[in-house]
N, C-alpha and C positions, 0 to 999 in steps of 0.2 A: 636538293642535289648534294652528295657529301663530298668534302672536297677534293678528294683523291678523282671522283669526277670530272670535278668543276677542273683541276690542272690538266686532266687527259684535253677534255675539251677545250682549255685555251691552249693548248698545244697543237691539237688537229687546226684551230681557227689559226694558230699565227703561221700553219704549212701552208694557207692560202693567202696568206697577206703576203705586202709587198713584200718583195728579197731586199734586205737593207744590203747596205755597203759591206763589203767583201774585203776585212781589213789582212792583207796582207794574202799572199798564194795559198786559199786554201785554210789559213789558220782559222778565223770563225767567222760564223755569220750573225747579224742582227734584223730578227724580224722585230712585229710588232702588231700587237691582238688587242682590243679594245682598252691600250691606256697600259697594257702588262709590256714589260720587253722582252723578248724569250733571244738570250744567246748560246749559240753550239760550236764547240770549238770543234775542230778537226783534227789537228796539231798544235802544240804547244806554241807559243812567242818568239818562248828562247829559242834560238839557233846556234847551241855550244855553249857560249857565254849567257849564263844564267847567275842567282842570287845563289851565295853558298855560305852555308853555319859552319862557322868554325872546326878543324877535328879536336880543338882540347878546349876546356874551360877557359875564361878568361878570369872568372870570383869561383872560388867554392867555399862553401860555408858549412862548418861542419865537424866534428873531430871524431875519433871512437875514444878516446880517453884523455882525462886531464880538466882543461878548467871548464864548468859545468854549463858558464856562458854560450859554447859553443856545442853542447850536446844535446841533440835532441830526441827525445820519448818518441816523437812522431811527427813527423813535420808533416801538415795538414793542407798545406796552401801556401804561398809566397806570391807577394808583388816587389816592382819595384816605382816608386815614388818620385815625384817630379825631378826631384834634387839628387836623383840616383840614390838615395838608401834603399836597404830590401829589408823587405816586413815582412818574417817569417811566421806563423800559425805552430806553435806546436802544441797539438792535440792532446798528448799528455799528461805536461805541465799546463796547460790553459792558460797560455800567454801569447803574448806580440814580440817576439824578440827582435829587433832592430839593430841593422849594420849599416856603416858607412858603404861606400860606396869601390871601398877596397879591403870590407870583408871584415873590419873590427867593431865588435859589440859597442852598442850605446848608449840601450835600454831597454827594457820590460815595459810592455801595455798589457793591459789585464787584469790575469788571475782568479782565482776562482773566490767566489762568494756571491750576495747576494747582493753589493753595494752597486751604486752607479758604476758603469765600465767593468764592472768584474762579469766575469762568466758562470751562471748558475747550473750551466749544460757544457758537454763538449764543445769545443772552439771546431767544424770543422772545413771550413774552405774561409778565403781572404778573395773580394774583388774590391775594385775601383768602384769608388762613388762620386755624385758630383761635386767638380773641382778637383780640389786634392784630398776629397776624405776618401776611407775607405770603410768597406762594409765587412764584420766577421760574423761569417750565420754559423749558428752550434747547432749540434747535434738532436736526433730526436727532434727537428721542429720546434725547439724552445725559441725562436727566434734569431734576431744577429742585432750584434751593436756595430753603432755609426762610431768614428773617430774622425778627427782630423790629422792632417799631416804630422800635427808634433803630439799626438797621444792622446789631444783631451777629447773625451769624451761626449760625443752631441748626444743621445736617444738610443733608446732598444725600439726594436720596431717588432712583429710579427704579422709578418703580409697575409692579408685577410682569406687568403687563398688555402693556407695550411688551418686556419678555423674553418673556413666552409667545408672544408675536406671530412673534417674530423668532427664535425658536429651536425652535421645537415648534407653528408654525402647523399641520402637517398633523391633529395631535389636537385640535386646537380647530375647525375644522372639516371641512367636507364635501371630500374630497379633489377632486372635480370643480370645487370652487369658486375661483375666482383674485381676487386684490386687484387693483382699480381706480384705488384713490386709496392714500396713503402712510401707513403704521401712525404713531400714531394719534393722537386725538384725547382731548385733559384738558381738559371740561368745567368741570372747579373743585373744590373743595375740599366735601363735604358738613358741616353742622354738627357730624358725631359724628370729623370729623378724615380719615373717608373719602376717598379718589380717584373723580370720575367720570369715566368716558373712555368710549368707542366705539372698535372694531376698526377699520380698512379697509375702504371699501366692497366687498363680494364680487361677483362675474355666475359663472356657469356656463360654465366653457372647457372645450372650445371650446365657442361657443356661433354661433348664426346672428341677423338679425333684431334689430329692436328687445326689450330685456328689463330690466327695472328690478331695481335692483342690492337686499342687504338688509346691514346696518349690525347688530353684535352691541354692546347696550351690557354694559359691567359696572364693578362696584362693586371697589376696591381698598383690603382695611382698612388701614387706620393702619399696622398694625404690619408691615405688606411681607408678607402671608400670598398667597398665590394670590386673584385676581381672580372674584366671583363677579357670574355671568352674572345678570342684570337682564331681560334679551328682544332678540326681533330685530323689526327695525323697516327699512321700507323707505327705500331713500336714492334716488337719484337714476337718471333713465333712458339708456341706453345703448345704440348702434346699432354692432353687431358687422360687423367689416368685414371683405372678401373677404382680404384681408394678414393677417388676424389681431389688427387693435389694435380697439380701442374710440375712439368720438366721445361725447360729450356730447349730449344731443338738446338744439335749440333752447328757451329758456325752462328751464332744469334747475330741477325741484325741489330742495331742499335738505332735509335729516334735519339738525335743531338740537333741543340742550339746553341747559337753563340751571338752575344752582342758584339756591334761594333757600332763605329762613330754618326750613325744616321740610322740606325734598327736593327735588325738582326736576322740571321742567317739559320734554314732548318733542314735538315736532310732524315730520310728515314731509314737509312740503309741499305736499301735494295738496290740502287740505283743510281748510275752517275748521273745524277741531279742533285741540285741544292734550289730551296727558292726563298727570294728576298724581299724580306718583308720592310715597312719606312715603323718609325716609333708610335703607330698607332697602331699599329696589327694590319694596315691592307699591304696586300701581296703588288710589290712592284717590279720583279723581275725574277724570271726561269732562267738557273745557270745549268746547260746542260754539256758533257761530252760525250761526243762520239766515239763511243767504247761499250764493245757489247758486253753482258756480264760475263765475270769468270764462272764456268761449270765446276761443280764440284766431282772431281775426277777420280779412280779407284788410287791413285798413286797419292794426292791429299787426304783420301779417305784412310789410308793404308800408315801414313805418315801422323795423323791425327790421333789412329788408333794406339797408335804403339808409343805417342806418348801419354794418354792417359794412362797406357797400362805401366809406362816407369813414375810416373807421379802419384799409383796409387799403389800402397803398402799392401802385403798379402792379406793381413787380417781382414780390407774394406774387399775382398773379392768381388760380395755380391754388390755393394753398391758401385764396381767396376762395372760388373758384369748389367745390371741396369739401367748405366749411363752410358754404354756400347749399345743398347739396345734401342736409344732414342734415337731417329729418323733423322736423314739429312734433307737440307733444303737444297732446291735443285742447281742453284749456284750459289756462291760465299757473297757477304758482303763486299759494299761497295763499299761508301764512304762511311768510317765506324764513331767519325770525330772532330765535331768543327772549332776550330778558335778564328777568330777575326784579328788582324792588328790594326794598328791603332790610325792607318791609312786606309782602313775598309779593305785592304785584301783579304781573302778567305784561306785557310790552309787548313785541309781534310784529310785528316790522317788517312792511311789504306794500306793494309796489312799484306806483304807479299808470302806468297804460299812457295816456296821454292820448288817441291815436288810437281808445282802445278806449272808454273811460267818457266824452268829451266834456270832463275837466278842464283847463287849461291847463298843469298839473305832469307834463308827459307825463317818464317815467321817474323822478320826484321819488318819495324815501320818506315813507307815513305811518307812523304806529304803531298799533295796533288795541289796545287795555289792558282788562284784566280783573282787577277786583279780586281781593283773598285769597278773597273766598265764590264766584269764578269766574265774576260776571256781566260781561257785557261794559259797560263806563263806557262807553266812545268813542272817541276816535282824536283823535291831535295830531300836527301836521308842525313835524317839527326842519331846521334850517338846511340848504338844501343844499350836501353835500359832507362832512355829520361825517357820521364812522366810529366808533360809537358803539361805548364801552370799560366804561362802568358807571353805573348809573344809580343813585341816593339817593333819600333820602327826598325831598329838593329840592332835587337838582344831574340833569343828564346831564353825563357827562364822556365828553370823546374825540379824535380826531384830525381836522384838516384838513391838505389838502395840497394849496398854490396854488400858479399855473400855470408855475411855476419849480422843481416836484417839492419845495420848501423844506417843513418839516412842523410843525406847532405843535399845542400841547394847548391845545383849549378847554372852558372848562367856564359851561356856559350854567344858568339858576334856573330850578326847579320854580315856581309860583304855585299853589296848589290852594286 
């Protein structure tokens, strides 16, 4: 049975199990289907008083000119470290640039070569590892080096999952099946020291017609053993063209995960659902809300059009005129974005359409957040324009990039 099955039917199964407790007028319920827990909120937690992010930065890190410490080529990722410094990625330069905890440079990790610790590939994302190290995967698949807190360098690793991809893709799957998007994707680091990643979106070549693609996750032990498969899970939809490439359909769903403190969290886009998996890959609980999806409306449709056509220059008319011509799907995503913080809540970005819902934040991100016990709290809107890199107990940190392409880490305060 594939799993996309296998969740309808524990979902039909946990509508006839017991009705768990009813925590609060209406807010959600807790059933329960052989060993899974499926919760559905109805209403949010809050009632007025909810968690709110800051409206101004509290650190920015960052300059457009002057001393070179604090410029950056590209800032690729940022954490911040037990002891509050933030370890910045910049892409660029292919380094760790590191700040106190009130924004003054302390040092470089890195740089580019072929020696221990240096980078032979693009630096391009930074997560947490176990303890206090941290992991930077570069580009192209070359792998990612381990650090510890103060810089020194432990191991390169390249998770066996990006080699079976890339050298033995036909026994990993279906030979009819062809990659979409570029091998692959490292979710983060699991608590037990694991790799989580996701394959290459697949479609069926040749193929005709619109057909939405499916996404292999798998788990990667510590010790570099072979990569074991987790489930396949739907990724994004795709209109097969008379030449033979693929387009993107209008509005693309997104297939996101996210670690957090006990496993990890995956949604596929369509649908407000998330489901929660423990750090081995079994599925332990269905977080669902009661929210039917948004239609994709003539006024979104209308509003969508008429910004591709100011974002594209006269000369690209026709490759205007053939990305107007790809199909919409019959409502917008749901959830397009998951991060966990470091208390196991969930916060799933979701994109308001203003044309569509009557809000003034037309294209503006919210968050939709779901405590550890998977009820849904509420939703908070962050700055617009951050590119959010990780979220705390009571920070979001992440990237802005003003209208000089110049890039700075901001990190704005949880209030809860």
């Amino acid at each position: 049975m594939k799993p996309m099955m296998i969740l309808v039917a524990l979902i039909a199964l946990g509508c006839q199990a017991r009705d768990g407790p009813a925590h609060g007028p209406g807010t959600f319920n807790v059933q329960d289907s052989a060993g899974i827990e499926i919760v559905e909120s109805v209403t949010p937690a809050w009632d007025g008083d909810g968690w709110r992010v800051s409206a101004d930065p509290s650190l920015v890190i960052g300059r457009m000119s002057g001393d070179e410490r604090y410029l950056f080529g590209e800032v690729a990722g940022a954490v911040v470290l037990r002891d509050g410094r933030v370890a910045v990625v910049d892409g660029q330069a292919a380094l760790i640039r590191v700040y106190s905890p009130e924004g003054v440079h302390i040092e470089d990790w890195g740089g580019s070569g072929e020696g221990p610790g240096e980078f032979s590939g693009r630096p391009q994302n930074i997560l947490p590892y176990r303890g206090d190290s941290i992991l930077v995967e570069q580009f192209a698949n070359d792998g990612a080096n381990i650090y510890d807190d103060r810089g020194r360098f432990g191991r390169a690793v390249a998770p066996e999952m990006w080699v079976r991809f890339n050298l033995h893709r036909a026994s990993l799957f279906d030979p009819s099946l062809s990659p979409v998007t570029t091998c692959c994707t490292l979710w983060g680091a699991l608590p037990n020291g694991a790799f989580l990643g996701s394959y290459s979106e697949m479609l069926p070549y040749p193929g005709t017609g619109t057909t939405r693609a499916t996404v292999m996750a798998a788990i990667t032990p510590e010790s570099g053993s072979p990569p074991e498969a987790t489930g396949v899970f739907l990724g994004g939809q795709y209109l097969h063209e008379p030449e033979g490439g693929v387009s993107d359909l209008q509005f693309q769903y997104r297939f996101s995960m996210a670690v957090g403190p006990d496993g990890y969290f995956v949604t596929e886009g369509d649908a407000y659902s998330i489901s929660a998996y423990d750090a081995s890959g079994r599925l332990r609980r269905i977080i669902r809300l009661d929210r039917e999806p948004r239609p994709v409306t003539a006024e979104v449709r209308a509003a969508h059009e008429a910004r591709l056509r100011e974002e594209t220059s006269p000369e690209n008319e026709e490759r205007l005129q053939r990305r107007l011509s790809v199909p919409y799907p019959t409502h917008l995503p749901a959830f397009e974005w998951l991060h966990a913080d470091a208390e196991g809540n969930v916060w799933a970005r979701h994109r308001r359409y203003g044309a569509d819902d009557g809000t003034a934040g037309a294209g503006m991100y919210e968050f939709f957040i779901f405590g550890a016990d998977g009820r849904h709290l509420g939703t908070i809107e962050l700055p617009a324009g951050l590119e959010v890199y990780r979220i705390g107990t009571d920070f979001v940190l992440g990237k802005v990039r003003d209208e000089l392409s110049v890039d700075y880490v901001h990190l704005y305060r949880i209030e809860k």
